[in-house]
Structures are given as structure tokens and as C-alpha cells.
N, C-alpha and C positions, 0 to 999 in steps of 0.2 A: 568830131567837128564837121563843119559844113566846108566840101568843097566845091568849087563849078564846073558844071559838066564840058568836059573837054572833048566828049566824044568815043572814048576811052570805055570801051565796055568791061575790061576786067575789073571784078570784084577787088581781085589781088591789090592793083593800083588803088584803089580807093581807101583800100584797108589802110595802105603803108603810108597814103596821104595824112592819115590820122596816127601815127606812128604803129601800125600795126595792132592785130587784138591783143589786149591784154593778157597777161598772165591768165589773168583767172577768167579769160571769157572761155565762151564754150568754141571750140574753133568747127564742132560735128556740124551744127546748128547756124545756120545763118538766117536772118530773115530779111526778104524783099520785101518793102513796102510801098506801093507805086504812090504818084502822086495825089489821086483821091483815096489814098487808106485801105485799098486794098493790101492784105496780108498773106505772105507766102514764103515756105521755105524756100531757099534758095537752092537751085538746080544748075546752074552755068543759063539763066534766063538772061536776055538782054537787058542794061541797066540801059536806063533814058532819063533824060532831064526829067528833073522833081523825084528822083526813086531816092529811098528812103535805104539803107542799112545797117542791119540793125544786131551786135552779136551779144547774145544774152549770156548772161555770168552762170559757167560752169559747175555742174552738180557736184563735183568734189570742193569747189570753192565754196558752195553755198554750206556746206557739211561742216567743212571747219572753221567759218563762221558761226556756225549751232552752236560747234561742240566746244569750241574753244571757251568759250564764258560758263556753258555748262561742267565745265571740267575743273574751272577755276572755281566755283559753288562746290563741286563735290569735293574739293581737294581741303577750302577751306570746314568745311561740316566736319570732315575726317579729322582735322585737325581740332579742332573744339572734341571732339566725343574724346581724343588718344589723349587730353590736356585732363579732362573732366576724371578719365578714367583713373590716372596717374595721382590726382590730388587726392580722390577718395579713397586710395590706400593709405 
């Protein structure tokens, strides 16, 4: 969410302004994005009014987002061949 710059240079406070990062964000990875859209990992840089932050969703999160629907396709096909196999005895 958007909140106004109080001066407050920690990252930390800003995070827990938005209730902290999610579950599934990436917590390695932060990115700064200053007011004209320059882009940059975060390093403990100064935040200034108009700065942008920005924590992108974690590669295990993004994984079992993949896998989870993939998994449910293999489970039902598995199911179809063990049905098909069964009747043609």
C-alpha cells in the first residue's frame, strides 16, 4: 500500500506499514525504485519521498504455484490409465 513519507528511513517501518512482506515474498531481494523509475536492489540506501518498494514473490512460492496444478493433471491422467487398465481385464 501507499504510505507518506514521515522521514523514516527504514525499509523495516515501511514494510510493517503494509503489514509486513508476505508469506510468499522473496524477503533476499528487495527492490528500490526512486521516483523517476530508476530501479535498484536494495542495500540499506536512503528511502526519500516518491521511493518506490517493491518485494517480489519468492522462488519457492513461485514453484508451488507451477507444480501444484501440474501435479493435480498428473494425478488425475494416473487415474484415468489405473481405471482404463482395471476394466480391460
Amino acid at each position: 500500500g501507499r504510505h507518506p513519507y514521515n522521514g523514516n528511513t527504514s525499509v523495516q517501518y515501511y514494510l510493517s506499514q503494509s503489514g509486513g512482506a508476505a508469506g510468499n515474498g522473496s524477503h533476499k531481494k528487495i527492490y528500490l525504485i526512486r521516483e523517476h523509475g530508476n530501479a535498484e536492489v536494495y542495500h540499506s540506501q536512503e528511502i526519500r519521498p516518491g521511493d518506490t518498494l517493491y518485494v517480489p514473490e519468492s522462488r519457492r512460492s513461485m514453484m508451488i504455484s507451477i507444480l501444484g496444478p501440474i501435479s493435480t493433471v498428473v494425478t488425475m491422467i494416473s487415474t484415468i490409465v489405473i481405471i482404463s487398465i482395471n476394466l480391460g481385464k
